[in-house]
C-alpha positions in Angstrom: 24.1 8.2 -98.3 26.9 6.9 -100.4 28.5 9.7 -102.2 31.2 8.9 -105.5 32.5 12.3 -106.6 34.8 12.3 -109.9 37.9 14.4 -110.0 40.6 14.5 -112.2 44.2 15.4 -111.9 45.1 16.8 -108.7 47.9 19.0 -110.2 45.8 20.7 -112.5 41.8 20.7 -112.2 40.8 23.7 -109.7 37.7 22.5 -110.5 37.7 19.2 -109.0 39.5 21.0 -105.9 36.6 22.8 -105.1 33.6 20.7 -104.4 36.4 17.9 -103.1 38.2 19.8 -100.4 34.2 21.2 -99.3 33.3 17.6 -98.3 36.1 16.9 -96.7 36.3 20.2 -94.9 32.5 18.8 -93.9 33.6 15.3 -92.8 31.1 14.1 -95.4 32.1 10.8 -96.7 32.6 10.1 -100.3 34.5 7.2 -102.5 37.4 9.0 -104.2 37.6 8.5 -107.8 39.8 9.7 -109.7 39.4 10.4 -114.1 42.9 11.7 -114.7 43.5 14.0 -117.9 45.8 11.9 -120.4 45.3 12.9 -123.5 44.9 16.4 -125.8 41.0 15.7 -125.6 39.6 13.8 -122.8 35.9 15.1 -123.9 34.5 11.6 -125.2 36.1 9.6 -122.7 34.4 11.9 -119.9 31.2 11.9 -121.3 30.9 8.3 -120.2 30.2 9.7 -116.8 29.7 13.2 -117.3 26.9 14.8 -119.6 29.2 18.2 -120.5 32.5 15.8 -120.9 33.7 17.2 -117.4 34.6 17.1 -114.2 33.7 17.2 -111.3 30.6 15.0 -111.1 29.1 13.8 -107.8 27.2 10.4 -108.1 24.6 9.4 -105.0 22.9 6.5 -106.1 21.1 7.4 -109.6 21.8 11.2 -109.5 24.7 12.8 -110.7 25.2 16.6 -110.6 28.0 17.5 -112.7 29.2 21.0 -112.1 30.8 22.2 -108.6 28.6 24.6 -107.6 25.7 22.4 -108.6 27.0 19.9 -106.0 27.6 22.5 -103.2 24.4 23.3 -103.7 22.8 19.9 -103.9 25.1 19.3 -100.5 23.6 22.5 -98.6 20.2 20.5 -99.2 21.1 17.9 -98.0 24.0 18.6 -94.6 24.4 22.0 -93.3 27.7 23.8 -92.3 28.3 24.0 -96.4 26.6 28.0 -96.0 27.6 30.3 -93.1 24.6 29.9 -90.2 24.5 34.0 -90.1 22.0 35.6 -92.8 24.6 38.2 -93.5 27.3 36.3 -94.2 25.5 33.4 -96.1 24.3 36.2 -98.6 27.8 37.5 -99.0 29.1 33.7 -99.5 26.6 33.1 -102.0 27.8 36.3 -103.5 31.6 35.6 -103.9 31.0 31.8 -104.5 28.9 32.2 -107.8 31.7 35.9 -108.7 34.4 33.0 -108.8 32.0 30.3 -110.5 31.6 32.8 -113.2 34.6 35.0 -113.1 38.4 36.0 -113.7 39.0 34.6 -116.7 42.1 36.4 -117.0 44.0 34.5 -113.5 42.6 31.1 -114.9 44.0 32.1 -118.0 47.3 33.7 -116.9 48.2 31.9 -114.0 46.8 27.9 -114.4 47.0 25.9 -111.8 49.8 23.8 -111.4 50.7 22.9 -107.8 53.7 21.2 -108.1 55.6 24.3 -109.6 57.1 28.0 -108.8 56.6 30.5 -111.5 58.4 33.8 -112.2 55.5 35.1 -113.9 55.8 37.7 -116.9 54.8 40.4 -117.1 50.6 40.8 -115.4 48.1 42.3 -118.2 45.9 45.0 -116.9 42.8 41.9 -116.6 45.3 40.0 -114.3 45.9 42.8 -112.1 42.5 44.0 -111.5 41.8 39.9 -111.1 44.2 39.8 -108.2 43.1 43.5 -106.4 39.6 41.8 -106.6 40.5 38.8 -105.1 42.1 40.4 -102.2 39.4 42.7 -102.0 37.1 39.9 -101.9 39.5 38.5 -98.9 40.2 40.7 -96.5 36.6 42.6 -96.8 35.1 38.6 -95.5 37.9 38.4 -92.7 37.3 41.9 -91.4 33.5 41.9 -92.1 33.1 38.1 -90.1 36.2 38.1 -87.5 37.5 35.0 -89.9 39.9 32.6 -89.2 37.4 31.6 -92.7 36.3 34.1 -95.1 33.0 34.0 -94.0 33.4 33.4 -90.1 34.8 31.2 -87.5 33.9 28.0 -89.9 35.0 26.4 -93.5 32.5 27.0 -95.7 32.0 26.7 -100.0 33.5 30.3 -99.7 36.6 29.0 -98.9 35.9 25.6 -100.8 35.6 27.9 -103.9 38.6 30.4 -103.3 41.3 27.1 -102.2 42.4 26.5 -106.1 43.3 30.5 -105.7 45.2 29.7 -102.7 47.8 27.6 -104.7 47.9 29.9 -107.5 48.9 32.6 -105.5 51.9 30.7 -104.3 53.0 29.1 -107.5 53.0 32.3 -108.7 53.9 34.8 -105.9 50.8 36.7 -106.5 50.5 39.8 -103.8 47.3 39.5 -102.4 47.9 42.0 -99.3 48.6 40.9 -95.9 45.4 39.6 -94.9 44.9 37.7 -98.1 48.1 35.8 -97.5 47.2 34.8 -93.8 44.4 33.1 -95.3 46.4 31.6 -98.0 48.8 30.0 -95.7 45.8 29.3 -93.3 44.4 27.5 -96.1 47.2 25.5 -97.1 47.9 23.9 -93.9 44.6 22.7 -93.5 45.0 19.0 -93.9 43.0 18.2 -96.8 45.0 20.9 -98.9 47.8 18.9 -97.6 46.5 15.7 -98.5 45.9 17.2 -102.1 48.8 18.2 -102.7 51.0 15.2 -102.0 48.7 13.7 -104.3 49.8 16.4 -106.6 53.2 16.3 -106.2 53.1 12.0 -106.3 51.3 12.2 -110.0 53.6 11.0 -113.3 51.0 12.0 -115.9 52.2 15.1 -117.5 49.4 16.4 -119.8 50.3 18.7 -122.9 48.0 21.1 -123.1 48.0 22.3 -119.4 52.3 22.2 -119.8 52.0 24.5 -122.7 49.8 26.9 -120.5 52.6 26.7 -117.6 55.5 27.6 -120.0 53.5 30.6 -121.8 52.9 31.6 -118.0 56.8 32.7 -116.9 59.4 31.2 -116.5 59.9 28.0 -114.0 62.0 28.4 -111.3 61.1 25.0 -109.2 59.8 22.2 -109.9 58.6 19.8 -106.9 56.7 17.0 -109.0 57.5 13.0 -109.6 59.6 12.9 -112.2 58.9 9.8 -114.4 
């Protein structure tokens, strides 16, 4: 198999974090390539690769699947390890991956992702904090329910895959996600493809308007780690 899988920025799209840092977790092997956002609107220039204008895609040979969890699950078809091997835990994964695929709006709105940054956030709206308390819920019920180190067990899995963009916000924004949450938060940031990311992340010029405005309505920036140009 000769995987391609499409990414774009590595400060900014969670997105693209999620089905990337799965494959490598997996030791599948993959070519890199990289569509970075440079403009206000990147939709046409996308849609050369990608049928919804976004990323990430994942090409082998003529098929592309072009949404994240689409590709986990195209990947669980096709190696294992990408589920948990115990029933009960794989139907909890499957449970927590598709409540982030299709949840908290208000943290992806409040807090965007921006590695290369430290945030004194303002003020948390009522949506934000019960985003957060859900989050850590979600956390500490998989590491007690499945002995961890992983939210689901003793492996990496798309649960974690799904959760690492979190991992990040959490620290550019000092979100409290109890005690357990943050052992797996600094679990997961030393893992050395979250490491590899993010000196990717920090090593990027492009600065891209529309995810700067998000970071200045966030708080206010108290560090700020990334090339300068």
């Amino acid at each position: 198999m000769a995987y391609t899988l499409i990414t774009a920025n590595r400060n900014y799209s969670s997105w693209s974090l999620r089905p990337w840092i799965l494959m490598k977790a997996l030791g599948l092997a993959f070519t890199d390539r990289l569509e970075p956002f440079t403009g206000p609107e990147n939709y046409e220039d996308f849609r050369s690769f990608s049928p919804t204008g976004q990323v990430p895609v994942l090409v082998d040979g003529e098929t592309r699947i072009w949404d994240s969890l689409g590709i986990a699950l195209y990947l669980a078809e096709r190696h294992p390890g990408v589920w948990p091997a115990h029933a009960d835990a794989r139907a909890w994964a499957y449970c927590v991956v598709t409540e982030m695929h299709a949840g908290f709006g208000a943290l992806r709105n409040d807090c965007t992702m921006n590695i290369g940054v430290r945030v004194a956030p303002n003020p948390k709206r009522a949506a934000l904090e019960r985003d957060i308390a859900r989050i850590a819920e979600i956390w500490a019920e998989g590491l007690s329910r499945f002995g961890g180190p992983w939210l689901a067990g003793d492996s990496f899995t798309a649960a974690d895959a799904f959760y690492a963009p979190v991992a990040y916000r959490v620290r550019t924004y000092g979100l409290d996600v109890g005690a357990a949450g943050q052992a797996w938060v600094d679990r997961i940031l030393a893992h050395p493809a979250m490491q590899e990311w993010e000196e990717a992340a920090l090593a990027e010029g492009w600065r891209e308007a529309a995810h700067e405005a998000e970071l200045l309505a966030a708080g206010r920036i108290t560090a700020d780690y990334r090339r300068t140009n």
